[in-house]
Backbone atoms as SQL, in Angstrom:
CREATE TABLE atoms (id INTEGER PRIMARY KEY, chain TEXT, resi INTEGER, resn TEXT, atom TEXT, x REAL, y REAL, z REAL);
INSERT INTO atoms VALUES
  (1, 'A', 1, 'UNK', 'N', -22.990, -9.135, 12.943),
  (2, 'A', 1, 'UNK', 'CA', -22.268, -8.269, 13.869),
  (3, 'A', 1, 'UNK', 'C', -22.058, -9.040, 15.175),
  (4, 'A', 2, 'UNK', 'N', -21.070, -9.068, 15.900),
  (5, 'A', 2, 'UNK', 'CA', -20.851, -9.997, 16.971),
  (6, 'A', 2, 'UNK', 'C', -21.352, -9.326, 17.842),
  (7, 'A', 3, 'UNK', 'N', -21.714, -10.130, 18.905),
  (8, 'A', 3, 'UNK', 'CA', -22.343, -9.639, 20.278),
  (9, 'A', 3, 'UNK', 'C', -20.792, -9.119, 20.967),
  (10, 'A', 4, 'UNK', 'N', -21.210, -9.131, 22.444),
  (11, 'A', 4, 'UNK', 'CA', -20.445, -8.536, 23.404),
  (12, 'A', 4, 'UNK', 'C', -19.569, -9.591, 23.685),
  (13, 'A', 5, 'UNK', 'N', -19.295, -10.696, 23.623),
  (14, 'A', 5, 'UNK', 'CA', -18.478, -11.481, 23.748),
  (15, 'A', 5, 'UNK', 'C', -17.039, -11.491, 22.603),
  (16, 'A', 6, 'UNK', 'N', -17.840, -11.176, 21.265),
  (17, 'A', 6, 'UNK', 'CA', -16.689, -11.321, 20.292),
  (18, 'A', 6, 'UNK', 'C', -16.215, -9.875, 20.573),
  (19, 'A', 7, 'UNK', 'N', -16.524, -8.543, 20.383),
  (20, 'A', 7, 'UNK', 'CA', -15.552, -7.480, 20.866),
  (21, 'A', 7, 'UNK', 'C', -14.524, -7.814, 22.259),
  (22, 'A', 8, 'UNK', 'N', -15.060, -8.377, 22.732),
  (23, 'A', 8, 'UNK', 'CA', -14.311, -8.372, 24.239),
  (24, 'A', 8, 'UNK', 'C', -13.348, -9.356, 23.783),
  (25, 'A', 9, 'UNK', 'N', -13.523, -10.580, 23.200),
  (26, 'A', 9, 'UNK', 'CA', -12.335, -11.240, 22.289),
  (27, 'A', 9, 'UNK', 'C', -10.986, -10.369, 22.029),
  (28, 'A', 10, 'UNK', 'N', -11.901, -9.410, 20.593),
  (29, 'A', 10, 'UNK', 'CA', -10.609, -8.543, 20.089),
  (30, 'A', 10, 'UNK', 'C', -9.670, -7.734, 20.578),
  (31, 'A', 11, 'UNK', 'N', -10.087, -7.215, 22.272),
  (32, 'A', 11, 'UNK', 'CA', -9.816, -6.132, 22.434),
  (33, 'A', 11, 'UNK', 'C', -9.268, -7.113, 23.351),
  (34, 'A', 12, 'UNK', 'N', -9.228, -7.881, 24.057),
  (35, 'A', 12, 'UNK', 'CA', -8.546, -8.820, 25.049),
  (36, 'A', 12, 'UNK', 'C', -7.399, -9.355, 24.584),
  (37, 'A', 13, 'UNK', 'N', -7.591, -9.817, 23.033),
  (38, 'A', 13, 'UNK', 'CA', -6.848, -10.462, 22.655),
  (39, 'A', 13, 'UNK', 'C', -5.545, -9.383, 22.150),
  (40, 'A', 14, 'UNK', 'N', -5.979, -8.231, 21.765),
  (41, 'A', 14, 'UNK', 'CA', -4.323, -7.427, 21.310),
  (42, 'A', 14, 'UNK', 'C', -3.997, -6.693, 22.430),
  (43, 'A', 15, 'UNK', 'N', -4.774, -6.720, 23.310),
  (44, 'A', 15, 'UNK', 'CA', -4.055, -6.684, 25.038),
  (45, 'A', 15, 'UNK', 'C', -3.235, -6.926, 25.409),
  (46, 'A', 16, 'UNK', 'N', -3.573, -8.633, 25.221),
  (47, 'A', 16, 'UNK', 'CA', -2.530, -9.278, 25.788),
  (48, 'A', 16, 'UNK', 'C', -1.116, -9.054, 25.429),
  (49, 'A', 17, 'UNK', 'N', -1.409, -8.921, 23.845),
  (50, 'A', 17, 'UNK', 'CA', -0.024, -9.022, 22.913),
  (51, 'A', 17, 'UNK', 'C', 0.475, -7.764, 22.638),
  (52, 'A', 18, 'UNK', 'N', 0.106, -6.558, 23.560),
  (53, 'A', 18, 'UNK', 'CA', 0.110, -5.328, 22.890),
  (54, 'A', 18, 'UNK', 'C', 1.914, -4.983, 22.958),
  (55, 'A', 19, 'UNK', 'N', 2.893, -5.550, 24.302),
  (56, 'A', 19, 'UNK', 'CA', 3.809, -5.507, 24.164),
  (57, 'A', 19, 'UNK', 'C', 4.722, -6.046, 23.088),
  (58, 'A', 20, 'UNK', 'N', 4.340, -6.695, 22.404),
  (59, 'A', 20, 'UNK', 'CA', 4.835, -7.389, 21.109),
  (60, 'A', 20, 'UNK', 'C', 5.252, -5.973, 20.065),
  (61, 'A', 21, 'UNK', 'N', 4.095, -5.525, 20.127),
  (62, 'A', 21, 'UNK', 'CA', 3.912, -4.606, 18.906),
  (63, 'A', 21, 'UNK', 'C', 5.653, -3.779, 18.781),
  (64, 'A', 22, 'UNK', 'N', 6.095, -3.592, 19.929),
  (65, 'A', 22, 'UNK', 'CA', 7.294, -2.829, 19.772),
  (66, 'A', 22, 'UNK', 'C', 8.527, -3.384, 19.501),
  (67, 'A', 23, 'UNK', 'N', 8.487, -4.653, 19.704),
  (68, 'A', 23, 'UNK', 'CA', 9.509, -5.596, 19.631),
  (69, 'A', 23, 'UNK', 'C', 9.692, -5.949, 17.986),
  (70, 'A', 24, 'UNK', 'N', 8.310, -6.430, 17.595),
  (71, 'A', 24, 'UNK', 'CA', 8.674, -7.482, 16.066),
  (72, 'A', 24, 'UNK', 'C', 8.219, -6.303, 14.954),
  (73, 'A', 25, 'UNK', 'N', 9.001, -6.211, 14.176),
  (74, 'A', 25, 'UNK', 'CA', 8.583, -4.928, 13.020),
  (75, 'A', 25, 'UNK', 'C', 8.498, -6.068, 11.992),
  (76, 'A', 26, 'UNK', 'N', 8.600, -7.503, 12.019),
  (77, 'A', 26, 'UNK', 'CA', 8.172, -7.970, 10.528),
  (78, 'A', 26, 'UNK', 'C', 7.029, -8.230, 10.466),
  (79, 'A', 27, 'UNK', 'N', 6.413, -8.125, 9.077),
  (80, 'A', 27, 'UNK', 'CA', 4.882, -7.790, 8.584),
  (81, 'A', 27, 'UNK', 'C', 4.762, -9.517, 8.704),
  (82, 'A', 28, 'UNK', 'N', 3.499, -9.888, 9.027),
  (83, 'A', 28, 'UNK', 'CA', 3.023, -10.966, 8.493),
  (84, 'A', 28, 'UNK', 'C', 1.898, -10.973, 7.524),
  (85, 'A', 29, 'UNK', 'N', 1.688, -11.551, 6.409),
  (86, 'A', 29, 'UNK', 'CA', 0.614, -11.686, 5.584),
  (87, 'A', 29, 'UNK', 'C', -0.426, -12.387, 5.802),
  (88, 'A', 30, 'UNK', 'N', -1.194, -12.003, 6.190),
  (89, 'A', 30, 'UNK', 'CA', -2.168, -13.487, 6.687),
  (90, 'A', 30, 'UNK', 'C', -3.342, -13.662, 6.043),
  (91, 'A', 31, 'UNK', 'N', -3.391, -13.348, 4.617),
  (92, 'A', 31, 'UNK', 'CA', -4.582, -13.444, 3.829),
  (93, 'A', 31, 'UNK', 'C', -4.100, -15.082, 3.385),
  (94, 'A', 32, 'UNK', 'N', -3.473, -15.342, 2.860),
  (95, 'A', 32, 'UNK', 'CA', -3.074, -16.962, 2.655),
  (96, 'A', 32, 'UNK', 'C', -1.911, -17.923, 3.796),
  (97, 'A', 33, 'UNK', 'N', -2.013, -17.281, 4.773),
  (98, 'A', 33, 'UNK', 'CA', -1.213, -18.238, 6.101),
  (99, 'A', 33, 'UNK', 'C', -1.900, -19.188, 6.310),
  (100, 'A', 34, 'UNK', 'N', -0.677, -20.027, 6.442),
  (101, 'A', 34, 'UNK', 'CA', -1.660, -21.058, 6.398),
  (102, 'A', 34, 'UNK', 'C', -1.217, -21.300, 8.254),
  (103, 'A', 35, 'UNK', 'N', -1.816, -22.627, 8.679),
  (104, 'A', 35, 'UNK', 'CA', -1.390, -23.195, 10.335),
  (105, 'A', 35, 'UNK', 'C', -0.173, -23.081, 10.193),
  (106, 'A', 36, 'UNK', 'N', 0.723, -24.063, 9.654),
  (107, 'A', 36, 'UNK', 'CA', 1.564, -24.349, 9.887),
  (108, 'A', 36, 'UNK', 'C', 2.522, -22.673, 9.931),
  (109, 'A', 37, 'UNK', 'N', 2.082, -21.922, 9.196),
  (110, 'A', 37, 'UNK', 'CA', 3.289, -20.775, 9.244),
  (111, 'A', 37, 'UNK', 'C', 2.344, -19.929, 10.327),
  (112, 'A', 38, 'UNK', 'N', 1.522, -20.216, 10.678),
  (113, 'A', 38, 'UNK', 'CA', 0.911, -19.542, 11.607),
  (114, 'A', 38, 'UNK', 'C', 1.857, -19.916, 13.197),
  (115, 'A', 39, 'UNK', 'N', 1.885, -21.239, 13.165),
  (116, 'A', 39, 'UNK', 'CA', 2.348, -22.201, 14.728),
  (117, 'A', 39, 'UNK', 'C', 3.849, -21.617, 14.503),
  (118, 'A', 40, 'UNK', 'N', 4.097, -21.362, 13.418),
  (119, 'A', 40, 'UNK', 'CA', 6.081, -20.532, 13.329),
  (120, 'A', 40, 'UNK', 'C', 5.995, -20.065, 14.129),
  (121, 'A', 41, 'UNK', 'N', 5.143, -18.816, 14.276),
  (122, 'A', 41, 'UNK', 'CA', 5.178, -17.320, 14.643),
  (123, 'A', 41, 'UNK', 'C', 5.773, -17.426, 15.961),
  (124, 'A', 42, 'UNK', 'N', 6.172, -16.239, 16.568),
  (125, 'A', 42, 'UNK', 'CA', 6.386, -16.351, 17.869),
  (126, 'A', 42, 'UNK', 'C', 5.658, -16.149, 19.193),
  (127, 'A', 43, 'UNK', 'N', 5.339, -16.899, 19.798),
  (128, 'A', 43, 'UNK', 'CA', 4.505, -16.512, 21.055),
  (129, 'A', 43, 'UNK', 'C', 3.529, -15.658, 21.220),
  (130, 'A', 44, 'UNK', 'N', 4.450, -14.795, 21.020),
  (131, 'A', 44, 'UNK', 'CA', 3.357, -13.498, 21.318),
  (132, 'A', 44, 'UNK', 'C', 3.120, -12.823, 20.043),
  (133, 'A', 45, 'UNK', 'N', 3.361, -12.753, 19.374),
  (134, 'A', 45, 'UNK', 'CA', 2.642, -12.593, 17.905),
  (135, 'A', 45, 'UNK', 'C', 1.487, -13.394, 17.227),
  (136, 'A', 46, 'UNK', 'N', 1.101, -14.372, 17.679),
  (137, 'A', 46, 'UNK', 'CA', 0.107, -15.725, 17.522),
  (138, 'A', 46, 'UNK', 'C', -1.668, -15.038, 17.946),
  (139, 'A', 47, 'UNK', 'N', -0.967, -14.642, 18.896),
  (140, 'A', 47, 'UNK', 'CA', -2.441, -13.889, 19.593),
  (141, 'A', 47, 'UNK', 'C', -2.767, -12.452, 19.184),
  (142, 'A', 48, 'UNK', 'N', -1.841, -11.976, 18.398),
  (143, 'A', 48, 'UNK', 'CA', -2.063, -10.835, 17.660),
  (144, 'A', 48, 'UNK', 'C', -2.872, -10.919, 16.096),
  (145, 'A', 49, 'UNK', 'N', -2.202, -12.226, 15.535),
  (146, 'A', 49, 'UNK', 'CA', -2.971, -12.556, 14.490),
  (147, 'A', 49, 'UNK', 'C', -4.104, -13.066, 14.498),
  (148, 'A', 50, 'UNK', 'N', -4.189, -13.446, 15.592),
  (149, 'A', 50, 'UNK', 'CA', -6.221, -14.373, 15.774),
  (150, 'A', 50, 'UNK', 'C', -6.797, -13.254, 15.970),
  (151, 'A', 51, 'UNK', 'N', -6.687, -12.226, 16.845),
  (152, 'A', 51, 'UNK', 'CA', -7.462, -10.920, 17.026),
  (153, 'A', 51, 'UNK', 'C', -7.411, -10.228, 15.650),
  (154, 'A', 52, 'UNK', 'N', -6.617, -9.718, 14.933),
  (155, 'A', 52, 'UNK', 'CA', -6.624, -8.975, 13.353),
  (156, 'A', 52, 'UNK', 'C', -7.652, -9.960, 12.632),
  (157, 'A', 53, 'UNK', 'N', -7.349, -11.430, 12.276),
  (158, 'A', 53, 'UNK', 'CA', -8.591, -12.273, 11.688),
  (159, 'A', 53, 'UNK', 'C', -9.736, -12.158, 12.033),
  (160, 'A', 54, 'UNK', 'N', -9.633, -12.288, 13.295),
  (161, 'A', 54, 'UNK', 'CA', -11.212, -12.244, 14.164),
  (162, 'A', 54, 'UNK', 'C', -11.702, -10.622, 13.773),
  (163, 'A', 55, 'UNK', 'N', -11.096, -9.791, 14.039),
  (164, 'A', 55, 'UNK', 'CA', -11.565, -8.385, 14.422),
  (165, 'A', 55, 'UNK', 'C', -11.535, -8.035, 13.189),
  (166, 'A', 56, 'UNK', 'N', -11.019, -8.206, 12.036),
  (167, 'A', 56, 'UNK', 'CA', -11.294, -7.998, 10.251),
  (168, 'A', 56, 'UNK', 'C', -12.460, -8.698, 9.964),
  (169, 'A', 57, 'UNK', 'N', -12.638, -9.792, 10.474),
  (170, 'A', 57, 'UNK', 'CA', -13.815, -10.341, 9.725),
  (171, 'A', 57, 'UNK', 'C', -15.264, -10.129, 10.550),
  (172, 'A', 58, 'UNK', 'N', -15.098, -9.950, 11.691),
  (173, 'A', 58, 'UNK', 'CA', -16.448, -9.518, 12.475),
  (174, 'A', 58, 'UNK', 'C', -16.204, -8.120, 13.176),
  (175, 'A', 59, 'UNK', 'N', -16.154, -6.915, 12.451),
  (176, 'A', 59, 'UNK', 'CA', -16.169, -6.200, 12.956),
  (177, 'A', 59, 'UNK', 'C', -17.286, -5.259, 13.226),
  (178, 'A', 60, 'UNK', 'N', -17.325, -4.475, 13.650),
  (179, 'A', 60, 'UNK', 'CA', -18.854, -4.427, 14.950),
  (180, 'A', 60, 'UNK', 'C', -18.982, -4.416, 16.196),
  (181, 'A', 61, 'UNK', 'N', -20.010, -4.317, 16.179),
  (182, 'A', 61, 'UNK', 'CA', -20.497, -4.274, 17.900),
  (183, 'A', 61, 'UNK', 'C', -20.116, -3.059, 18.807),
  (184, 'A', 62, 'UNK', 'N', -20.785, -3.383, 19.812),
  (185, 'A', 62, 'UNK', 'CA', -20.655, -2.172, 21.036),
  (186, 'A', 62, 'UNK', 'C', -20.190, -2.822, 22.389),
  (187, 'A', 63, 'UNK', 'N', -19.512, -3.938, 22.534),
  (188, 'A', 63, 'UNK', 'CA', -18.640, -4.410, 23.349),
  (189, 'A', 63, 'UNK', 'C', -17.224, -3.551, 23.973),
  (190, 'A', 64, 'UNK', 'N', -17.088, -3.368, 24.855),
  (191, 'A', 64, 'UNK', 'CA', -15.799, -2.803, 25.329),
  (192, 'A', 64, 'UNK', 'C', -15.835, -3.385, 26.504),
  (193, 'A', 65, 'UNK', 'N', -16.025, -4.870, 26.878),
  (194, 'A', 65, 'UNK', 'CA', -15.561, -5.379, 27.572),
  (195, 'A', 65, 'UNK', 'C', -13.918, -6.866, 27.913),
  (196, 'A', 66, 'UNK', 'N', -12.845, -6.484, 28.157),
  (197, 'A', 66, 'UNK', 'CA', -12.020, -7.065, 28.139),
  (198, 'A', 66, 'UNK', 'C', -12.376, -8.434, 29.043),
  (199, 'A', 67, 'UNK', 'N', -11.696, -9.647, 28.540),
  (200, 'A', 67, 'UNK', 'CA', -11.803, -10.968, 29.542),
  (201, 'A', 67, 'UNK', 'C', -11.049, -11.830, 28.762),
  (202, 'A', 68, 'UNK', 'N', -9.517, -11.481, 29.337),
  (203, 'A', 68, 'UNK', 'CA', -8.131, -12.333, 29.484),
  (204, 'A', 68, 'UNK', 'C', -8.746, -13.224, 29.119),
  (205, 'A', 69, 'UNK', 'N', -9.694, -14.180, 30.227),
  (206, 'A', 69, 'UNK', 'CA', -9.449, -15.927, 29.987),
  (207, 'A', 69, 'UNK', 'C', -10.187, -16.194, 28.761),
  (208, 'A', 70, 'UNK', 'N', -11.227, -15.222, 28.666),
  (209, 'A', 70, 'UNK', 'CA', -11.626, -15.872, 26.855),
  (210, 'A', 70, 'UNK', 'C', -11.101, -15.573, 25.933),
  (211, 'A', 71, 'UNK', 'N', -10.381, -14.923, 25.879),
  (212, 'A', 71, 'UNK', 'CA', -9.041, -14.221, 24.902),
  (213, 'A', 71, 'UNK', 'C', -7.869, -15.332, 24.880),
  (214, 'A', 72, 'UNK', 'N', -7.585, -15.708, 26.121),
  (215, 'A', 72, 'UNK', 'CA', -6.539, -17.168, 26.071),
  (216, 'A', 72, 'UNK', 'C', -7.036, -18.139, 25.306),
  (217, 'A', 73, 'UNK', 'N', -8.440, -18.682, 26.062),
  (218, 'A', 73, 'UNK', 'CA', -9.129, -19.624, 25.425),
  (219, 'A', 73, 'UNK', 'C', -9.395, -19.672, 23.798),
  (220, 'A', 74, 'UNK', 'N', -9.485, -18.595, 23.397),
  (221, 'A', 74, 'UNK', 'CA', -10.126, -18.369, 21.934),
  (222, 'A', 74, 'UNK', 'C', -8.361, -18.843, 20.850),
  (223, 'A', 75, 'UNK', 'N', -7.603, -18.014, 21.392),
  (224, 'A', 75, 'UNK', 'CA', -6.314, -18.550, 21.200),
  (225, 'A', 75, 'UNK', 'C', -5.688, -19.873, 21.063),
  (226, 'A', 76, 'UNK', 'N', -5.918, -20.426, 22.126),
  (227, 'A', 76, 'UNK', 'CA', -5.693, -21.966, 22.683),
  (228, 'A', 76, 'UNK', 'C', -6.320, -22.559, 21.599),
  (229, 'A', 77, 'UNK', 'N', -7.654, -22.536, 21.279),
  (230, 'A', 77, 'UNK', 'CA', -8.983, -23.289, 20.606),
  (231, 'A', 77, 'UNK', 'C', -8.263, -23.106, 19.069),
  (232, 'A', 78, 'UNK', 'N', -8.097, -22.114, 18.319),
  (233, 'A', 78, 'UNK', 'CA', -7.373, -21.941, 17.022),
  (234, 'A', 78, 'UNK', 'C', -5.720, -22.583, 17.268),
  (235, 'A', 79, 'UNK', 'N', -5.049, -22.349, 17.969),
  (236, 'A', 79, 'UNK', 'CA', -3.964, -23.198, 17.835),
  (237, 'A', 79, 'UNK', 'C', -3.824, -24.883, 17.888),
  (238, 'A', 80, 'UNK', 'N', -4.955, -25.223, 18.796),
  (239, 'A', 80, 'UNK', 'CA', -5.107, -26.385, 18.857),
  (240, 'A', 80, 'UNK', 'C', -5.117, -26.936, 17.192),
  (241, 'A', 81, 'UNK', 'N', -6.474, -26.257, 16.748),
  (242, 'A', 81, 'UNK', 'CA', -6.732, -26.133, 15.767),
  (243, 'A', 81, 'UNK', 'C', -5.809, -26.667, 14.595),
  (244, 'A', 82, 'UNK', 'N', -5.265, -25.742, 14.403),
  (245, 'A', 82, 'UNK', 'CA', -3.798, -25.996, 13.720),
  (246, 'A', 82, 'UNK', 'C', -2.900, -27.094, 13.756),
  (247, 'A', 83, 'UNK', 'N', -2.593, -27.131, 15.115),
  (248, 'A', 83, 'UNK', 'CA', -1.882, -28.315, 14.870),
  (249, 'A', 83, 'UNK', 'C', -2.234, -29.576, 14.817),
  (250, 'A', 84, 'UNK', 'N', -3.830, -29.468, 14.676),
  (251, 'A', 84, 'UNK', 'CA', -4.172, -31.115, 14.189),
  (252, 'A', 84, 'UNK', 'C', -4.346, -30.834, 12.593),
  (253, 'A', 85, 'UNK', 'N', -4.509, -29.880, 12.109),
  (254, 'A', 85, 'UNK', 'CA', -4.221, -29.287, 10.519),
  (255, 'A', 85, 'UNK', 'C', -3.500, -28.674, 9.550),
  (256, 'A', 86, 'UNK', 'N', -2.364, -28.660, 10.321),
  (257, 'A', 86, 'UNK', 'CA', -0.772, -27.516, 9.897),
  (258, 'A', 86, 'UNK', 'C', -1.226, -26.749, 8.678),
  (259, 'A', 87, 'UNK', 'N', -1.600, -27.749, 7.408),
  (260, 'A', 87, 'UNK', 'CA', -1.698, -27.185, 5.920),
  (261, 'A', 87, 'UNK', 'C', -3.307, -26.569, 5.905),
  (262, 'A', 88, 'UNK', 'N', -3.991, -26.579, 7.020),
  (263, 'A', 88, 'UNK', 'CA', -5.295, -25.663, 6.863),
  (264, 'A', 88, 'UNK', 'C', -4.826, -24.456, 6.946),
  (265, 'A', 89, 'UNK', 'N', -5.995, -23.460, 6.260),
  (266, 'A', 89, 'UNK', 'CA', -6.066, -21.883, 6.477),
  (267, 'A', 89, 'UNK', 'C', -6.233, -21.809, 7.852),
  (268, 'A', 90, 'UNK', 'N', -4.901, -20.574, 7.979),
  (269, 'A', 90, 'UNK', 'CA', -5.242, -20.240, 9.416),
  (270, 'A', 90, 'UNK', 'C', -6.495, -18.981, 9.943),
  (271, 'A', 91, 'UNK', 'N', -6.762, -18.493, 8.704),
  (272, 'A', 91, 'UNK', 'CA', -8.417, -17.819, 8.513),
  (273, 'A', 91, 'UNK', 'C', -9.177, -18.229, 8.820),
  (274, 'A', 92, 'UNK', 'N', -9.303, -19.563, 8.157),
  (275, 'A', 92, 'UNK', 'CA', -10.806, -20.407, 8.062),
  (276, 'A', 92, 'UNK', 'C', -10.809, -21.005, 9.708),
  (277, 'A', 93, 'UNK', 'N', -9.532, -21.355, 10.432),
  (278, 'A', 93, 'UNK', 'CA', -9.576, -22.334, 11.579),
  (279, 'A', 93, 'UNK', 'C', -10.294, -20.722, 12.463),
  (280, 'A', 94, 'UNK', 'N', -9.632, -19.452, 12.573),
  (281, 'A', 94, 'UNK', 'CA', -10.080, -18.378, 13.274),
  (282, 'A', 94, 'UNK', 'C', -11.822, -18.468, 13.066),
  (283, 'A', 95, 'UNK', 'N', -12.097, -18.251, 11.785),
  (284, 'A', 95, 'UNK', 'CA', -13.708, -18.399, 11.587),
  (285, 'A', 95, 'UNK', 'C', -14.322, -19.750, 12.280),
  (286, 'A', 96, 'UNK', 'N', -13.970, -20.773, 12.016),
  (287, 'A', 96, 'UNK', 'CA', -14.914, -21.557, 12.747),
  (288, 'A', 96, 'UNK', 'C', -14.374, -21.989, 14.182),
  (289, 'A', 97, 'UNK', 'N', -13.341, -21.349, 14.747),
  (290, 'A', 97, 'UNK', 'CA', -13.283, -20.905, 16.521),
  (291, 'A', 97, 'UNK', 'C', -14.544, -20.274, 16.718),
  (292, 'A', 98, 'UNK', 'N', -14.873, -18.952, 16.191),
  (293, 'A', 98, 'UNK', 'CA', -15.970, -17.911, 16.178),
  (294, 'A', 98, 'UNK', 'C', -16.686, -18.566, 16.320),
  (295, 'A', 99, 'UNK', 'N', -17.339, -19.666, 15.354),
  (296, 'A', 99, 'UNK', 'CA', -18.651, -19.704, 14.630),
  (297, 'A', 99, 'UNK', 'C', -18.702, -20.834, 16.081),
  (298, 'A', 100, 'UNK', 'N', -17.687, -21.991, 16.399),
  (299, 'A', 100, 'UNK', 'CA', -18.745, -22.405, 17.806),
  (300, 'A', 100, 'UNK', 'C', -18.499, -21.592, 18.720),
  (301, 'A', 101, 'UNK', 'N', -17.688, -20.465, 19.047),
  (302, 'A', 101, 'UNK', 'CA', -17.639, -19.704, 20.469),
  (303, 'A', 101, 'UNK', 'C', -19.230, -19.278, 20.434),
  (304, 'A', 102, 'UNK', 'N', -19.606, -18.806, 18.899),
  (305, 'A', 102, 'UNK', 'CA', -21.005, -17.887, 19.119),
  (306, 'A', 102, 'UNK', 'C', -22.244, -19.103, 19.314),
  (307, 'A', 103, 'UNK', 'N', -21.965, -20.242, 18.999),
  (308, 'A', 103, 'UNK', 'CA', -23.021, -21.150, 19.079),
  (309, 'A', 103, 'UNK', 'C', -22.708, -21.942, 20.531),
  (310, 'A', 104, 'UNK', 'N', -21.524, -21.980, 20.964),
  (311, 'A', 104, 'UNK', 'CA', -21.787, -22.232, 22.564),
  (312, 'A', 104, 'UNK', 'C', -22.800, -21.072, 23.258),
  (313, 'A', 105, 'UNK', 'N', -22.262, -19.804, 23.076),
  (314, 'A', 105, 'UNK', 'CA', -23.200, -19.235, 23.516),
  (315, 'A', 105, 'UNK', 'C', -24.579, -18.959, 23.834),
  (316, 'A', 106, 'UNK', 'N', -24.869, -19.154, 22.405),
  (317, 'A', 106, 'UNK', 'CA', -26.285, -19.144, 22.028),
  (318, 'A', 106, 'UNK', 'C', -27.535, -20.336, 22.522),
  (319, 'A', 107, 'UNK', 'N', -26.210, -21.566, 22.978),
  (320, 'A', 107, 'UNK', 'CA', -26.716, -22.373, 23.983),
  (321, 'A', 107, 'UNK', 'C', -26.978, -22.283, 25.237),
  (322, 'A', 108, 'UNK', 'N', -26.016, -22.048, 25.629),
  (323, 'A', 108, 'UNK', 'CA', -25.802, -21.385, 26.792),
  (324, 'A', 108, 'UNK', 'C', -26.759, -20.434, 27.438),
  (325, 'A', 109, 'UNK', 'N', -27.487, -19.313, 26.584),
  (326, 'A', 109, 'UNK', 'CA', -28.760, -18.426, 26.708),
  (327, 'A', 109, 'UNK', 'C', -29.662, -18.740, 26.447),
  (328, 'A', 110, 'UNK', 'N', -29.826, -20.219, 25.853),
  (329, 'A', 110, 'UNK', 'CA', -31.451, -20.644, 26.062),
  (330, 'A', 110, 'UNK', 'C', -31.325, -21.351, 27.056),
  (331, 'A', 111, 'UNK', 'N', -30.513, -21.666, 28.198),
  (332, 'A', 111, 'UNK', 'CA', -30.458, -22.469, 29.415),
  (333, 'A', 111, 'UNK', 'C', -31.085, -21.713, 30.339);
């Protein structure tokens, strides 16, 4: 179950993009997207799909705290992602964004 950092992710992250929602009515599939059709997408639809991955696969917690810049960042970190891997899953790159966001952390709190 994610701590307070990964809710504040999800909920930051379809924040940002929440104006999208009214604009684009095409479905994306993102059980087999890969990067490269991920980096297609448009702008603001990009950050809608890292939050649905993220927030499908760790869902949980008692976080209801929003924070833009780690919501950018978490974004940034998976796109980067991608484009040093186009033909990787764009699932798997979302999961292991997570897996060091939660292990920076976890460093970070034994400091």
């Amino acid at each position: 179950m994610p701590g307070l950092e990964g809710r504040s992710l999800i909920v930051a992250l379809f924040l940002l993009s929440a104006p999208a929602l009214a604009q684009d009515a095409k479905q994306v599939d993102v059980k087999n997207l890969s990067c490269e059709a991920f980096l297609a997408q448009p702008d603001d639809i990009r950050p809608m799909l890292v939050a649905w991955v993220h927030g499908y696969t760790h869902a949980g917690g008692e976080n209801w705290v929003v924070d833009p810049a780690t919501a950018r960042t978490f974004v940034a970190s998976v796109e980067t992602r991608c484009k040093a891997a186009p033909k990787a899953s764009f699932r798997y790159q979302v999961l292991e964004t997570a897996k060091e966001r939660q292990a920076q952390l976890k460093k970070a709190a034994k400091k």
